[in-house]
N, C-alpha and C positions, 0 to 999 in steps of 0.2 A: 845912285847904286850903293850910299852909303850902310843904309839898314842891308843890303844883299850880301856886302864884306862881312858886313859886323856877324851876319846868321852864320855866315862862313866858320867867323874864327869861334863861335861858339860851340859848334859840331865840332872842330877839330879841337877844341880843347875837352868837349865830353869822350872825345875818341881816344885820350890820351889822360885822363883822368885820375887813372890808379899809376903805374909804375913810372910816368912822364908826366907826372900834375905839376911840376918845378919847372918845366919845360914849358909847359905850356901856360902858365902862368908869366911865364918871362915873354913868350909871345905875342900876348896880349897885352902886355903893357907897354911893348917897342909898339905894335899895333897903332897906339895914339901918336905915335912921335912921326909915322908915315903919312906924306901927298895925299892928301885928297883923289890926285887920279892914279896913283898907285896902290891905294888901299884893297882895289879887287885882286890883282895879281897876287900881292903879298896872303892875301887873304887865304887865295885858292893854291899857294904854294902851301900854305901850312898844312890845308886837310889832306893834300898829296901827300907831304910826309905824316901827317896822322895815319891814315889809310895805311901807307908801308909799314909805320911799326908793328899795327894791330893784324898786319898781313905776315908775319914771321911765320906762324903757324899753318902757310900753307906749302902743300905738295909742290913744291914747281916742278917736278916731273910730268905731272899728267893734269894738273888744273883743278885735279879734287880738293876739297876743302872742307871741313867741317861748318857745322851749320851755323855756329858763332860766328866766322868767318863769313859768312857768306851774309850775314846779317848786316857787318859793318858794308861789304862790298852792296847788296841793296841800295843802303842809304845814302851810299859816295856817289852809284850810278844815275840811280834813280829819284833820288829825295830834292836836288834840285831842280832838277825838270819838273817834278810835282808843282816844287812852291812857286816857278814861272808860272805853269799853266794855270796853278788858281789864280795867281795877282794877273794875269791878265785876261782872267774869265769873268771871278768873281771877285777881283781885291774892290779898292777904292778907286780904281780908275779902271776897272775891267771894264771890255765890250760890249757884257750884258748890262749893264748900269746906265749906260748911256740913252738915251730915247733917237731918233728921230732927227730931229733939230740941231743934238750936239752932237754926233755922227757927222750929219753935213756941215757944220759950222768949224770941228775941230780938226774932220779930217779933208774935207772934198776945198776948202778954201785957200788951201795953196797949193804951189809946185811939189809934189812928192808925195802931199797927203793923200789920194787914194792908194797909191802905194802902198803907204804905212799899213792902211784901211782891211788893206787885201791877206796882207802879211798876217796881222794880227787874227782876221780870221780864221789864217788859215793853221798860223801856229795854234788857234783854238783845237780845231780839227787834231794838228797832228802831233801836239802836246799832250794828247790822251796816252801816249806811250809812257809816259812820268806814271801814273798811278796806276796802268796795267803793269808796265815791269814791274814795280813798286810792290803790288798784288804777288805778280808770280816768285819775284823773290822769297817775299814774306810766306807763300805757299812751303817754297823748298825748306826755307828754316822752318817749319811748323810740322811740316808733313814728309820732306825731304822729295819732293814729286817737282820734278825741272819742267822744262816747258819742251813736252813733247811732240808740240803742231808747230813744222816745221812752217807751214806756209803762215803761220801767225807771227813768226817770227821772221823768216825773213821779209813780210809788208812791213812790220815795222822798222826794221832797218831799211828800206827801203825810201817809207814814206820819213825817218826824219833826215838821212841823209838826202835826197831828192827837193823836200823844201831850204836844207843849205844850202843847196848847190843852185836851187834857182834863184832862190831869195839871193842869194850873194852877186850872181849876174846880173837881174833885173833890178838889184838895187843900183846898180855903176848907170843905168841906161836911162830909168825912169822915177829913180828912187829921190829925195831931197840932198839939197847941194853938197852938204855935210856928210853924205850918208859914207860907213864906212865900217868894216869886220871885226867887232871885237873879238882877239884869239881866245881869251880868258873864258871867255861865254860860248865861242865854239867849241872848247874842250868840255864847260861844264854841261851841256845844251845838244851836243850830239855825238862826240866822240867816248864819254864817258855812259852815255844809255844804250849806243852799238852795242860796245863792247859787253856792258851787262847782258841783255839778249844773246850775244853770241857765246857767252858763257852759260849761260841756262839752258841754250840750244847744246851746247858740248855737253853737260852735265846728265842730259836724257840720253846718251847713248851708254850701252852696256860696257860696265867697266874692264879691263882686260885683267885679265887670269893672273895672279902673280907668277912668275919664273919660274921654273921646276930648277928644283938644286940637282947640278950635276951628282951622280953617285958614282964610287969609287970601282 
C-alpha cells in the first residue's frame, strides 16, 4: 500500500499548497524517515489536517459551505474510494483483467480465497459509490444542485456500510488465516463517503430564513 500512502501525502500536500506549502513540504520529507507499516496512517493523518485547514472557511452553524469548500470536501470523501474502485476493477491486478484460469488458480486454491473472490466482487459492485458521489459533488460545485433523491442516497449509505459490516464478520469466519480490519482504510473507504452523501443529502434541504432582528 506503499504507492496508496505516497497518492495520499500528494493530495494533502496539493491541499495545502498556497498558505501551508513549508508545512507541507516538511511533511513530506519526515514522510520518508516513517515504517513501512505506518506510512498509511501517517499518510491519512496529514490529508485530515489538510482537509481542516482548507475547511476554515465553513459555516459550522448549519453545514453550508461554499462551493470551493465543498470541492476539497468531494475529493477527501470520495476521491479515494474512486481510486480503490478502479485499481481493483480496472488497475493492474483488477478483476476484469483476470480470465478464467487465474480466478480459479489465484483465488479458489486456498483457504480464504473464495472469500477474497466474493469480496472483491462485490466491492466492485458497491464501489460505484466513489464516482457517483464524486459526480454529485462535482455537480454541487458546478451547478450548486445537491443530491436531491433521498432514496439514492440513502442505498448508498446503505449498500457501503452493509458490505463493512458483513465483509468484517465473514471475514473472522471464513475469510484467510491472517484476515483482519484495517481502521485507516475503514475511515478512508466508508466512513469518509457516508458522511459525504449525507452532506449532499443535508445540503438539498431548503436553507432556513435568517433571524429577524428584534426591533425596539
Amino acid at each position: 500500500m506503499n504507492w496508496f500512502a505516497s497518492l495520499c501525502m500528494q493530495f494533502a500536500a496539493w491541499l495545502m499548497r498556497h498558505e501551508r506549502g513549508n508545512w507541507a513540504r516538511a511533511m513530506r520529507a519526515e514522510f520518508q524517515y516513517v515504517s513501512t507499516p505506518d506510512r498509511l496512517s501517517w499518510a491519512f493523518g496529514c490529508v485530515i489536517a489538510a482537509i481542516k485547514q482548507r475547511l476554515v472557511p465553513m459555516d459550522t452553524g448549519n453545514f453550508r459551505i461554499s462551493r470551493g469548500v465543498m470541492l476539497v470536501e468531494t475529493l477527501g470523501c470520495f476521491g479515494f474510494l474512486t481510486l480503490g474502485w478502479y485499481a481493483i476493477t480496472f488497475g493492474s491486478f483488477g478483476l476484469l483483467r483476470f480470465d478464467n484460469a487465474t480466478i480459479e488458480k489465484v483465488f479458489f486454491g486456498y483457504p480464504g480465497g473464495p472469500f477474497l473472490f466474493w469480496v472483491m466482487v462485490a466491492s466492485i459492485v458497491v464501489g460505484l459509490v466513489g464516482p457517483i458521489g464524486l459526480f454529485l459533488g462535482l455537480r454541487y460545485v458546478l451547478q450548486g444542485r445537491a443530491l436531491t433523491n433521498r432514496a439514492v442516497g440513502w442505498s448508498m449509505i446503505g449498500a457501503t456500510l452493509g458490505l463493512n459490516v458483513v465483509g468484517t464478520i465473514a471475514g473472522y469466519f471464513v475469510g484467510p488465516a491472517d484476515f483482519h480490519v484495517m481502521p485507516s482504510l475503514t475511515l478512508l473507504m466508508v466512513v469518509l463517503p457516508v458522511a459525504g452523501v449525507l452532506h449532499l443529502m443535508y445540503l438539498a434541504r431548503p436553507a432556513a430564513p435568517p433571524p429577524m432582528l428584534a426591533t425596539a
